[in-house]
Steps between C-alpha positions, in 0.01 A plus 500: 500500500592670193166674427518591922805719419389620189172609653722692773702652275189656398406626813850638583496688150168672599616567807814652399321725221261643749784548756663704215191668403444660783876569648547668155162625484385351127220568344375824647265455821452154434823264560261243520368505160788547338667171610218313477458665138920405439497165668187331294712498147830415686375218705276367144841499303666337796220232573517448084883401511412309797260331282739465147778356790271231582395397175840561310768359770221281748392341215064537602258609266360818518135332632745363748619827586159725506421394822827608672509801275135614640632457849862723437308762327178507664592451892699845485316688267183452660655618816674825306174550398361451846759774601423707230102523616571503843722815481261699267 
């Protein structure tokens, strides 16, 4: 359930950087980009913590954790990037 939530969290951050990309009107004539190009490193740090959490306070391994850390990174970066070639 955990890794559910974290994996929206994701989602809602990307979501909320491209909102503000474009009401602000970041990064020039391409909003799109520029959120996609902002929320990469954010979410990497975030799904990194999520990661050191697990391991540090969870008490798993970190070949315990790889698989879950794949899925919190990956699912919504592969759709930012999605976004980010679909918008081009």
């Amino acid at each position: 359930m955990h890794t559910l939530k974290v994996i929206a969290a994701g989602f809602a951050l990307l979501g909320a950087l491209h909102f503000l990309s474009r009401r602000l009107k970041l990064g020039g004539g391409d909003p799109t980009g520029f959120a996609v190009k902002l929320f990469l490193p954010l979410w990497l740090v975030a799904s990194l913590v999520n990661l050191w959490v697990g391991v540090s306070r969870a008490g798993y391994t970190v070949l315990q954790e790889m698989p879950f850390f794949s899925l919190v990174f990956g699912l919504p970066a592969a759709f930012a990037i999605l976004l980010f070639l679909r918008f081009r």
